[in-house]
N, C-alpha and C positions, 0 to 999 in steps of 0.2 A: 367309223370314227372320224371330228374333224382332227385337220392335221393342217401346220403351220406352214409348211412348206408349197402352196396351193400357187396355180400359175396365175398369172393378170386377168387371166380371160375365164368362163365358166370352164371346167371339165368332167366327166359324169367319175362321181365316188362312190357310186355304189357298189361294194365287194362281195364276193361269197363270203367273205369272214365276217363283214358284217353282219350279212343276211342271217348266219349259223349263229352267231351270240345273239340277234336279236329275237330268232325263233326260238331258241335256248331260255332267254329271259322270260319269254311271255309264257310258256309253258309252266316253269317252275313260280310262275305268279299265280298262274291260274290251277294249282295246284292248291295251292295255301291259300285261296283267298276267301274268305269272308262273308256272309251273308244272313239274314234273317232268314230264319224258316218259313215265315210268313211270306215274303218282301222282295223288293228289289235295292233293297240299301246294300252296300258294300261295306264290310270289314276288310282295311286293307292297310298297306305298308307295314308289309315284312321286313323285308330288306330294307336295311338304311346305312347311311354315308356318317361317318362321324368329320360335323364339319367346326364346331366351336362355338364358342358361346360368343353372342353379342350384346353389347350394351345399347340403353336408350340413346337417342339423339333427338332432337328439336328441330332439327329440317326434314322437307325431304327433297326437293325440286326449287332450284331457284331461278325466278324469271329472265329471260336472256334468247340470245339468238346464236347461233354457231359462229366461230371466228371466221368459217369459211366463207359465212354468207356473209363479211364484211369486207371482204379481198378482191381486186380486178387481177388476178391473176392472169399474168402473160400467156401460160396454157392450161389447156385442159389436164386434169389431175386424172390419170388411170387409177383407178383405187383398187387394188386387189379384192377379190369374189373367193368367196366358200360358196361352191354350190353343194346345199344338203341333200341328205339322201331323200329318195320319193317317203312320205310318209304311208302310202298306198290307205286312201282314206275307205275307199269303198270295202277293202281289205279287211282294219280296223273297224269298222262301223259292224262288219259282219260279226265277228271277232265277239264283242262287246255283245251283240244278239244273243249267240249262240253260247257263250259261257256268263251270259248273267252279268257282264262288268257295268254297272249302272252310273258313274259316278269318274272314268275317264276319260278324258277329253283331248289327251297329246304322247307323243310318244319323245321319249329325251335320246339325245344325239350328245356323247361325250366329246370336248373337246380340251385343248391345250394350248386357245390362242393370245398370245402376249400382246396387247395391240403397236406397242412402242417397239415390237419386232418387226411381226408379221405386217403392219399397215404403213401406207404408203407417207410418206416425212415430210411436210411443206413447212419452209422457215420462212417466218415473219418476222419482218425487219425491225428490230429494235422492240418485238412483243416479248415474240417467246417461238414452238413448236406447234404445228398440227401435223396429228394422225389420224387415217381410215382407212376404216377396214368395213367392206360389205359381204353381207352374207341373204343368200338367197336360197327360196324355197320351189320347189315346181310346181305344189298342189298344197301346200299348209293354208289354214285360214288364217291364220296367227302366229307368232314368234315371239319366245319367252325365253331370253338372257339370263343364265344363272354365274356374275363374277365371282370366280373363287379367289380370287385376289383384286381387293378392291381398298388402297391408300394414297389419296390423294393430297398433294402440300396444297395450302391455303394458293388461291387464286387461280386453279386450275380447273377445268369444266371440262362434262363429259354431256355430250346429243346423243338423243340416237333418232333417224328419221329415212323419210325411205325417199324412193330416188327421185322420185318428180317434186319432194321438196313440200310435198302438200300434207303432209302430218307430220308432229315434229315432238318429242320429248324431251322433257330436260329443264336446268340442265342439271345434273348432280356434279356436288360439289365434295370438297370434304366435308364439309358439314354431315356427309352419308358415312363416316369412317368410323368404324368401330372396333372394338377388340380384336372378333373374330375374323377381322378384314374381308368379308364376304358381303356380296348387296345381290339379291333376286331381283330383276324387272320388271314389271307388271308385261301379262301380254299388248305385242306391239299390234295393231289388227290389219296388220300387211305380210305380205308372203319374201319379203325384200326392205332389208333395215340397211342404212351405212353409221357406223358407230365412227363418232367422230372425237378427239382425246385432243385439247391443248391445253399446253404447262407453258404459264410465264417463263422467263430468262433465266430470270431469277428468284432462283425457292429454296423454302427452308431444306428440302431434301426432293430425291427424283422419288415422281411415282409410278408406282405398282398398277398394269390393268392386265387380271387375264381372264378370259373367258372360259369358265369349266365346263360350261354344258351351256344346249340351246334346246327347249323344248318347239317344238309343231304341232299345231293341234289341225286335229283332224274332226273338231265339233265345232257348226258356228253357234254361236250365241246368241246371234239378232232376233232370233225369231221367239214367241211366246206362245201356248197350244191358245185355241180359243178356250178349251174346259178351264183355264187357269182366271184366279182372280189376280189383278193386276194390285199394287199397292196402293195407286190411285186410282182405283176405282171407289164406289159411295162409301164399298164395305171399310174401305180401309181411312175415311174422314176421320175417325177417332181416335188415331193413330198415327198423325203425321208426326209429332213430337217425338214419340217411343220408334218409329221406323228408324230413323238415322242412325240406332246401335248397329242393325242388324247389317251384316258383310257377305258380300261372296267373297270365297277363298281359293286359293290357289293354292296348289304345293306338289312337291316330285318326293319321289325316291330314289333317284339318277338313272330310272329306267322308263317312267311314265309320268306323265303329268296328271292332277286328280282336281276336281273342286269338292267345296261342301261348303257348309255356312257357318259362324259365329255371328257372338253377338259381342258390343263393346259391355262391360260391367262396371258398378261404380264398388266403392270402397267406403269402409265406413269413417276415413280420412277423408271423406268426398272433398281429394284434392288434383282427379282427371288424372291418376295413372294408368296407360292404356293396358289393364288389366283386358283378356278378351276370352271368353268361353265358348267352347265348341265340343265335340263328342271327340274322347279318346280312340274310336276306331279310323276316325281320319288321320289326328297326329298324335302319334304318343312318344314322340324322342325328338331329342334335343335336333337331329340333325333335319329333319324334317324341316320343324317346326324354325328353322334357318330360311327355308325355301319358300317361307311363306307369304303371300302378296294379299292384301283387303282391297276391299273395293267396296269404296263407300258410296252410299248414293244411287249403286245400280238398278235403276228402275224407269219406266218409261214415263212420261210427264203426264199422260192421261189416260182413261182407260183403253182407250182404243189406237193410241200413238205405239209407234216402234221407234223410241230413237232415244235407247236407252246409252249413257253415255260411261265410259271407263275412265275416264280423265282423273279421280279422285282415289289415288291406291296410295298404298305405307309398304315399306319392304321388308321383312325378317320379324320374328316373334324369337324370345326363350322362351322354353317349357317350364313352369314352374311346380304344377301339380297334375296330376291325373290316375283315375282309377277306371277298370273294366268292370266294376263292382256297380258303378250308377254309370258309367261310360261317360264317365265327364272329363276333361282336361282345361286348364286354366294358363292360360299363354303369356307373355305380355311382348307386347309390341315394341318394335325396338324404333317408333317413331312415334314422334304426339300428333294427331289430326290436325289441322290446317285448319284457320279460321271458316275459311270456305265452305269446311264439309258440313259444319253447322250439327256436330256429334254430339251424340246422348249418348250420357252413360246410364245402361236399365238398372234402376232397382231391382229387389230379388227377398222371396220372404223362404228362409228358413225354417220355419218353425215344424213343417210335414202337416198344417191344415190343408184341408181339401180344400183345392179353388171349388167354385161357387160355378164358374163356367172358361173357358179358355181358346187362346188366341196364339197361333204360329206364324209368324213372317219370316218368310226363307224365301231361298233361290234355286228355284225346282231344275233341273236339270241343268245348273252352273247360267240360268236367264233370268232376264230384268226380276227383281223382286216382289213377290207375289203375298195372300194371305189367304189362311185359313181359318174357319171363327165354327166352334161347340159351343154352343149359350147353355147346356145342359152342366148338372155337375161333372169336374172329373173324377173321377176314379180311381182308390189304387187297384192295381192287377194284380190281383190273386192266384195268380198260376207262375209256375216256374216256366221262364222261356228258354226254347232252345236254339241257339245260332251255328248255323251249317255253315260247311261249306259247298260249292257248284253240285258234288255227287250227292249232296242231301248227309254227308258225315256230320255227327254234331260236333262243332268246334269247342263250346263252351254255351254251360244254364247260369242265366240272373234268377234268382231267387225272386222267388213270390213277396209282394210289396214293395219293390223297391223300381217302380216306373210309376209314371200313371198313364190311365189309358183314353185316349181321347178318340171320338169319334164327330169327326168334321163333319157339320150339314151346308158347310158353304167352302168350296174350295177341298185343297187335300197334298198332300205333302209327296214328295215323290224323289230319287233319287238326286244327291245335290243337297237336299232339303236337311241331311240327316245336318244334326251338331245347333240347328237353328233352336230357334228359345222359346218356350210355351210360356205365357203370359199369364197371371190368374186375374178373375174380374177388376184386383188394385194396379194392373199394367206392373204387374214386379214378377218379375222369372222365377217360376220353381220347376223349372227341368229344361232336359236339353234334347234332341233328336236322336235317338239310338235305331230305332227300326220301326216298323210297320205295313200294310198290306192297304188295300184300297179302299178298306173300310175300317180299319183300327193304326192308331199312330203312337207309339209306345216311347215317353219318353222319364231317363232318369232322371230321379228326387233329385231334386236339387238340396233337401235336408239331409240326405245319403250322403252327397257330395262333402256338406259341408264339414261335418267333424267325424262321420262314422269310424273313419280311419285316424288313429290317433299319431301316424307318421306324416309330417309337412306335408310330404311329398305324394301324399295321397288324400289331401282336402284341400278346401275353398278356407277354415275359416284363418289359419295362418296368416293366409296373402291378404285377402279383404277384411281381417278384423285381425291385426296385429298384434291390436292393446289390449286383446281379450276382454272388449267389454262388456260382452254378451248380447251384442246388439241380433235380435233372429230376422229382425225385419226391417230395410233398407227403403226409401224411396231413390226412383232413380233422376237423374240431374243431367239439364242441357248446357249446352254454353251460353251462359248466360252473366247480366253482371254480378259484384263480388258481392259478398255479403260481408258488412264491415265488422271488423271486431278488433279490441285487442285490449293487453293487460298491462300495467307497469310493473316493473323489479319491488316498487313498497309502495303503498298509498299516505303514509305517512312520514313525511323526506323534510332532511334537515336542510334549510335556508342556503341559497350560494352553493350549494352539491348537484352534479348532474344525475338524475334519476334517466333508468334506460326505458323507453315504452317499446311495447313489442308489438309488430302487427300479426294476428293472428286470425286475420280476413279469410275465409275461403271464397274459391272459384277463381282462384286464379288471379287478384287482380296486378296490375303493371305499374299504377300509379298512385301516388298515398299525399294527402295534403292534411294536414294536423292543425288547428287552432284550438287557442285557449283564452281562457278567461278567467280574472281579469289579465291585463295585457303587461304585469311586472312577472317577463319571465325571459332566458334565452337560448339560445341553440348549443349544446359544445361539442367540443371533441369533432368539428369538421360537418358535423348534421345539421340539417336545417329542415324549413318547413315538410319538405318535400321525400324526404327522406322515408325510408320501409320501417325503420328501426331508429326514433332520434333520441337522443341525450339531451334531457332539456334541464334546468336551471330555473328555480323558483326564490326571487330574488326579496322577495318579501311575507311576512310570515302572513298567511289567511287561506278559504279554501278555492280552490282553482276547479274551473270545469272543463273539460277535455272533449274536442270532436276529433272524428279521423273521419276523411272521405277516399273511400277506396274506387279506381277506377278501373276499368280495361277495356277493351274490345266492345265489349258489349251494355255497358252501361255504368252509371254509377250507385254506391250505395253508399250512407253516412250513418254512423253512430255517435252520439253523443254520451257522455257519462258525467252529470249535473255532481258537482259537489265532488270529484274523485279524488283530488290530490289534497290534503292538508299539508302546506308545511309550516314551521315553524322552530324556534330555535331550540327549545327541546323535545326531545323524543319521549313517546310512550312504547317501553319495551315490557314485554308483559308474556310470562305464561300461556297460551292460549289451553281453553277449558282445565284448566285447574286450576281449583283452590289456595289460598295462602296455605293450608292445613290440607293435604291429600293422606290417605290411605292406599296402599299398594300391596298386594300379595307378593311375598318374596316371588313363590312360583311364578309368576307374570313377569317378573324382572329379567326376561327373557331378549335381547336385544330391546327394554320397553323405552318406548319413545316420548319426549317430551318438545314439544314443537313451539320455538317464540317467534312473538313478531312486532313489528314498529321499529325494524331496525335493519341496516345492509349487513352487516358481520355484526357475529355474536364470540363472545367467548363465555365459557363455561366452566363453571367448579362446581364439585360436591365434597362436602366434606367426610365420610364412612371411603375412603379409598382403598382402605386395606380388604373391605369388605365388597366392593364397589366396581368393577370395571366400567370405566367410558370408551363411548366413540362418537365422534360429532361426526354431520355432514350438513353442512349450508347452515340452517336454521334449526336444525331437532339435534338433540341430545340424544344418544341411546344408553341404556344402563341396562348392565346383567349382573347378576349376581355371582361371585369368580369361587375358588372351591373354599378360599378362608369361611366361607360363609355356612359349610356344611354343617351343621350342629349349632351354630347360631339362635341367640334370639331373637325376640323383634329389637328392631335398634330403630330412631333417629336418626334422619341425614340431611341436611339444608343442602339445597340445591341453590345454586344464583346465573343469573345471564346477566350480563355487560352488554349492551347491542349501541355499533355506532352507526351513524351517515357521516362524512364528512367532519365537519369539526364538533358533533353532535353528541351526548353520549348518554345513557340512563340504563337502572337495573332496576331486576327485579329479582326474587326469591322466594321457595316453598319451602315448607317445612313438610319433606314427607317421612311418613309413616310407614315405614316397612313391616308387614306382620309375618313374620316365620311361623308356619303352625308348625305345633312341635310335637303332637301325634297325631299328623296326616298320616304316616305310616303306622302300619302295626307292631312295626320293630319297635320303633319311639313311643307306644303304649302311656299314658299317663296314669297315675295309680291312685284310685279311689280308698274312699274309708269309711265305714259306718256311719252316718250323720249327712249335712248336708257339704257340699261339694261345687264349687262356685267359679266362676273365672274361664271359664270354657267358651271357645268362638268357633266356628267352622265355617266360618268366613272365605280363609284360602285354603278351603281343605282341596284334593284330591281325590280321586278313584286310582286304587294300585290295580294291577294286572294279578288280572285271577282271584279276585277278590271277591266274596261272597256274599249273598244278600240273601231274605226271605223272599217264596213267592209274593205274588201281587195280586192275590183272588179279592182282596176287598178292603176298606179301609178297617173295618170292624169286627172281622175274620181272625178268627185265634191264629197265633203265631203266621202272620202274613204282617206285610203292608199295601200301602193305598197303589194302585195304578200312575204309575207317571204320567202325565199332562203336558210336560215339555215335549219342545220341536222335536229332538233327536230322541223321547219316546224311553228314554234311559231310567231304569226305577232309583239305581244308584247314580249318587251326581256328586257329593261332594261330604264326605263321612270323616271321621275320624273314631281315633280308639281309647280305649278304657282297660284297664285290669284292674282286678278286687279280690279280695278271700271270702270266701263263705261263711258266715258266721257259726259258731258253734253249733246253735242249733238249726242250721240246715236251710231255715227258710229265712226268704227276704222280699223286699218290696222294692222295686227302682219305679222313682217317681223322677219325672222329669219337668219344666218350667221355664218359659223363654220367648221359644217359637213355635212351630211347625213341624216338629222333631218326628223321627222315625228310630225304633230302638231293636237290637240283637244281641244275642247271648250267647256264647259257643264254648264249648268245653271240648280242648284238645291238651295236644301233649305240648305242644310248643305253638308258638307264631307262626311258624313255619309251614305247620301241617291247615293251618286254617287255609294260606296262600299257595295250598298242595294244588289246589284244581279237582281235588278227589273228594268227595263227601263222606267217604269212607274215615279218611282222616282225622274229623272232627262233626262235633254235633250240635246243634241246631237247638237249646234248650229254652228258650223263649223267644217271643218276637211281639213287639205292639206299634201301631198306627196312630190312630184314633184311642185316646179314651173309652169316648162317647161321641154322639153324634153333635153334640154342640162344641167338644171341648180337641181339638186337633190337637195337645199335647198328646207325648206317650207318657204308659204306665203298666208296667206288668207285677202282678199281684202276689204272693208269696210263692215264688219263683223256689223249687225244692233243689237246694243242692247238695254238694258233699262237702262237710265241712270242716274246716282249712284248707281247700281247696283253689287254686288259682283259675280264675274264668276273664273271658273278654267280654267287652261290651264295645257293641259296634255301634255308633250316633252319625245320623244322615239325617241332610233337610229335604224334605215332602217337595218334589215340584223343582228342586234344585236351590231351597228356598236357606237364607244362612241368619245366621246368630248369636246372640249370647245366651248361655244355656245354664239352667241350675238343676243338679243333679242329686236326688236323696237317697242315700242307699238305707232300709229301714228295716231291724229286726226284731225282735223281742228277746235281746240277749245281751253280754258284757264281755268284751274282748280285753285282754291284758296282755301291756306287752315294755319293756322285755322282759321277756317269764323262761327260764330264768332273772333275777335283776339284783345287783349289789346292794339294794336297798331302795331304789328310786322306781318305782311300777306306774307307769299312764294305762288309764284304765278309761276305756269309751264305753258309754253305756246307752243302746238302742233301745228305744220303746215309740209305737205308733204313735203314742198322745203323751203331751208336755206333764210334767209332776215332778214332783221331791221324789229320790232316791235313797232308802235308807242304807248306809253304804258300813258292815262292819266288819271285822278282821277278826279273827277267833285263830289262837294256835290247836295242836290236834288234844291239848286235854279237855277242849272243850271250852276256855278260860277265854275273855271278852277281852281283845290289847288294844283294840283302835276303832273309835266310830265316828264316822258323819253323815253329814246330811246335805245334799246337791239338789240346787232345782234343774233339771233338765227339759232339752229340746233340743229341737233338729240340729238349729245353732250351735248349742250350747249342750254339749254330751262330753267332752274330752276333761278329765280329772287327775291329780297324779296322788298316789300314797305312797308315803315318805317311812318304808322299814328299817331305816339303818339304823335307828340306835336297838334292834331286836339282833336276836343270835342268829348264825345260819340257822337254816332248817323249811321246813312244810309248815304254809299256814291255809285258814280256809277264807275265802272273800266270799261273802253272803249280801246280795244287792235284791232289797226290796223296792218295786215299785209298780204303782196304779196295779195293788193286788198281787202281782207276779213275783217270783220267788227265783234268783238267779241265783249261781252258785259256781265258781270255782277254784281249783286251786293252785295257789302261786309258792313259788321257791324261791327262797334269799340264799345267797352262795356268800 
């Protein structure tokens, strides 16, 4: 363990106690650890430190030289030494042979050194404080700084460089300070760092340095195998753009140091969040994924150079998503890349097409950056995998299809490699490195990743597609210039009013110049040309044309927009797509929105408010229907908007049309009657729950209807209902006329039972589609019932199809009613074809009281006879017509 209390000079700290925790650790690693069956990839980090979450920052290193190397100090400075323990690499190296560890590169040394304690104090006169502290190694290649307290006040800088002064880091600033007050170091590639801390005089508050751990790696990294393809070599000219995502990685578990690869990924915000992707078997926890160092760029300059360089790394990732399901995890970086690194963010296609052929760029055993290239299709993998651990135990199977399987003819992936990103022929990432063998490289969908798991925290598309817009397929994006764009608050703006335009450029950019034309116009509210976001002022009424030029780093880009702003002194506030005359289904009146525009602020009225709930928000109106409304007709409601700018003001208004259907449900039944039957819409009808329909064998099919045709495939779409009595003598004819109609008969005990969900309940006594094959109304034909009997009738539109409907119910019989009746009897009289009615009254001695004569039709059937100046008693009603002989008899009380 390091420990604070260390002499000026080296002293050997190597203990038995250490020795025993760290043979202890490595044991109980190499127990649980991880492996493909096939492979030399590792499954690893069990064990993890819970360290806290850190936020993004925008630095990472800022240019500068140590304060010491600007001092002629009177003496030499003793700087206190930690000498670490031997890493024993030959040890290690065996270690890693012998149990399969493919993918470790350092062993972690805990410590607990405060630098503002333990390092030596030099005051600078009239600056501020220097401390250092050095720590050395006997046999590390390398040396990796994990501060577990790291907050720094503004103007204080932190070096770290090793003793001949010939490599030098830094420096970090507060600019590196984040939540979780933690900062990982990239490794240093010397075996002897001096960590150098000064705080001005005067600061906003003192700072925090302590170092929690120091990792030593016992792998160099310089070197490349010759089997390996370099990144710049030919294979990799196609690719120099898309190479820049790709990272080696760094990261601990407080007990070993590990690499692997990521890639940087874009967003469908493509606005350079450093979102970054890698295989969940490298980091799968927040505390890890703290520890974790990029390195951008790492690769050698030619194919045949070694002189790959580390100088370009980021410090700490959060964990935002990851699954063992595709072995994906999604990171983001708790620093933005540096103009320098010249970083691509990869595209990525969702969708689970098969590439065409595909391409790996990774960092094969934690070295300079390499590629792999299958020109053949990929593949999914058909077989369930199994991942061991060392003794060959299976740890855990990925199910069949959820990798693909590649087989590299150029190049080949190798431990390190695992988390890197397969390309498909469009250079967009659909998967990530999970495992493979020396001739198969298995890496997870990246379409798995994306939504399979419908918890955040277990997909891609939450973090990379927020807005849900269904975007499956991405291009990916360099640093590059901005792409100009942007909107105003109104395109139509009252005269002498500041209207706000918004830039709404991607890629980043820094700088924004706006002109207009013509040139009556000007800046307010403190903005001016230059500005991100200006308020400008259009001083004369006509139309103006707007440019914006967006700049940054990398280039410029300009949009213009010919004719954008009218203004003038009054406004046009207007409805947007409706009518002065709308139609609305009450049903729909659901939060329903009405949206205006030509205006900054609107106000809003409707007149039905007892009927009416509102709720405005900016420019839309919403209206629902509140419960006065239950039982309601259709009503009438004027709607109006008032919208101002400035000293501006105009309205507008609709008359809409609210239609209550008032037997959508079967409860609300409307009730037919002999003759014809008119005024009927199913317009805003409904489908109830559990409502029943004829099959759908054909359109011409006795008691069926036609097949649905609509999207959602639904035979029933939008019905309403009917009740009627069976005419005396039993049969009738329902003819229908309008639209597109679909018709049903049911004979139950109640409403109820129809809405049972049980067939048993009620019965099914006719059904029609089609007439005929020319004629798509319905019509069922003397339909046998019981008569005086109550029945329903169900009316649905074909296709979801709606209208105004006319309805004949047709017998060859005379219904009287009320029978009993004080003297006053309405008498309907059905017959297929129009004719005179010979209409007579006889009491029972036979004897003639009362005659007339009706012309009748479908129209025209409803007649009254007037008994009251006759005694009570029994009389008989005897109704001839076109031949037919009706007959019955009515009572005068």
């Amino acid at each position: 363990m390091c420990e604070n209390d260390v002499s000026l000079s080296s002293k050997e700290t190597i203990s038995a106690f250490v020795k025993s925790i760290a043979a202890w650790g490595f044991l109980f690693y190499i127990e649980i650890m991880k492996r493909c069956y096939r492979c030399w990839f590792v499954l690893n980090l069990i064990f993890l430190f819970a360290i806290g979450s850190l936020q993004t920052n925008a630095q990472k290193r800022v240019k500068g030289i140590p304060q010491s190397f600007k001092q002629s100090l009177k003496k030499a400075v003793k700087i206190p030494v930690l000498q670490l323990d031997s890493v024993h690499v030959q040890q290690m190296l065996e270690e890693d042979k012998n149990f399969s560890i493919d993918n470790r590169y350092g062993v972690i040394q805990s410590c607990d050194i405060d630098i503002k304690k333990a390092g030596i104090k030099t005051v600078v006169q009239n600056k501020g404080n220097i401390w250092q502290y050095q720590i050395e190694s006997k046999d590390a290649f390398s040396l990796g700084l994990f501060f577990k307290t790291f907050n720094l006040p503004e103007g204080a800088s932190l070096f770290i460089y090793n003793t001949s002064k010939s490599n030098l880091r830094g420096a970090f600033t507060s600019h590196n300070n984040n939540s979780g007050h933690r900062l990982p170091i990239a490794e240093f590639p010397e075996n002897n760092l001096i960590i150098e801390y000064f705080e001005p005089s005067s600061t906003e508050f003192s700072g925090d340095l302590v170092i929690g751990s120091v990792s030593q790696a016992y792998v160099n990294f310089q070197s490349i195998a010759a089997a390996r393809i370099g990144i710049n070599c030919p294979q990799g000219d196609d690719w120099q753009e898309e190479k820049t995502c790709v990272c080696r990685m760094t990261f601990n578990d407080t007990r070993y140091s590990y690499f692997c690869t990521g890639a940087l990924i874009n967003n469908v915000g493509v606005d350079e969040t450093p979102y970054f992707l890698t295989a969940n078997h490298c980091i799968s926890t927040e505390s890890v994924a703290n520890t974790l160092v990029t390195y951008f760029n790492y690769e050698n300059s030619t194919c045949t150079s070694a002189d790959a360089s580390e100088n370009q790394t980021l410090s700490g990732a959060t964990l935002k998503s990851g699954s063992t399901y595709s072995d994906f995890s999604l990171l983001l970086l708790n620093e933005y890349p540096d103009t320098e690194y010249n970083a691509y963010y990869a595209g990525w296609d969702a969708s689970g097409n098969s590439p065409d052929s595909g391409v790996c760029i990774h960092h094969p055993e934690g070295e300079p950056k390499c590629i792999a290239v299958d020109n053949d299709p990929i593949i999914s993998d058909p077989s369930s995998t199994e991942w061991t651990d060392d003794t060959g135990k299976v740890i855990s199977t990925t199910k069949s299809n959820t990798h693909w399987l590649a087989q590299f003819e150029v190049g080949n992936t190798e431990s390190g490699s695992s988390g890197s990103p397969l390309f498909d022929q469009n250079k967009r990432i659909v998967g990530q490195l999970h495992g493979g063998s020396d001739t198969e490289s298995l890496y997870g969908k990246f379409s798995l990743s994306w939504n399979y798991n419908s918890t955040y925290s277990k997909q891609l598309a939450h973090w990379l597609d927020p807005e849900n817009t269904g975007t499956e397929i991405l291009d990916g994006m360099g640093q590059r210039p901005p792409l100009a764009n942007f909107s105003a608050e109104l395109q139509e703006a009252c005269v002498n009013t500041p209207v706000l335009f918004s830039d709404e450029s991607i890629y980043n950019p820094s700088d924004w110049l706006w002109q207009l034309t013509p040139s009556s116009y000007s800046f307010a509210n403190g903005t001016d040309s230059t500005s991100q976001n200006p308020q400008i002022v259009f001083l004369e009424d006509g139309i103006y044309s707007v440019t914006l030029i967006a700049t940054n780093n990398y280039g410029s880009n300009e949009l213009s927009l010919n004719n954008y702003i009218l203004a003038k002194s009054n406004l046009n506030v207007q409805f947007l797509e409706m009518g002065t005359d709308s139609v609305v289904c009450g049903c729909d009146l659901a939060a329903f929105s009405m949206v205006a525009s030509g205006a900054f602020t609107y106000n809003f009225t409707v007149e039905e408010t007892e009927l009416i709930d509102t709720k405005v928000s900016s420019d839309t109106l919403f209206l629902s229907l509140n419960n006065s409304a239950n039982g309601a007709e259709s009503f009438d409601t004027w709607v109006k908007v008032t919208g101002t700018h400035g000293s501006c003001s105009a309205s507008d208004s609709i008359l809409l049309h609210v239609i209550i259907q008032p037997n959508d449900n079967i409860a609300h039944a409307s009730s037919l009657s002999l003759g014809r039957n008119s005024g009927y819409s199913n317009q805003c009808a409904t489908v109830e729950t559990k409502e029943p329909y004829p099959s759908s064998s054909g359109c011409l099919v006795a008691n069926n209807w036609c097949p649905d045709q609509t999207a959602d495939d639904s035979v029933l779409n939008n019905s309403i209902w009917f009740t009627f009595i069976a005419p005396s003598n039993g049969l009738l004819t329902i003819n229908t006329a309008g639209f597109d109609d679909q018709i049903a008969v049911y004979d139950a005990s109640s409403y109820s039972s129809i809405l049972s969900g049980s067939s048993s309940q009620y019965t099914m006594v006719g059904a029609n589609d089609n007439r005929s094959a020319s004629d798509n109304t319905a019509r069922i034909e003397n339909l046998t019932l019981n008569s005086g009997e109550q029945y329903w009738l169900q009316l649905d539109g074909n296709n979801a199809v709606y209208g105004n409907v006319v309805i004949d119910l047709v017998s060859n019989s005379i219904e009287v009613y009320p029978n009993p009746s004080t003297g006053i009897f309405n008498l309907i009289i059905s017959n297929p074809v129009n004719g005179f009615a010979d209409v007579v009254v006889y009491d029972l001695q036979g004897r003639k009281l009362m005659e007339e004569k009706y012309y009748t039709t479908i129209n025209s059937n409803k007649f009254t006879i007037d008994l009251s100046g006759y005694a009570k008693g029994m009389y008989l009603l005897n109704v001839q017509i076109n031949g037919s002989n009706l007959s019955k008899k009515i009572i005068r009380h």
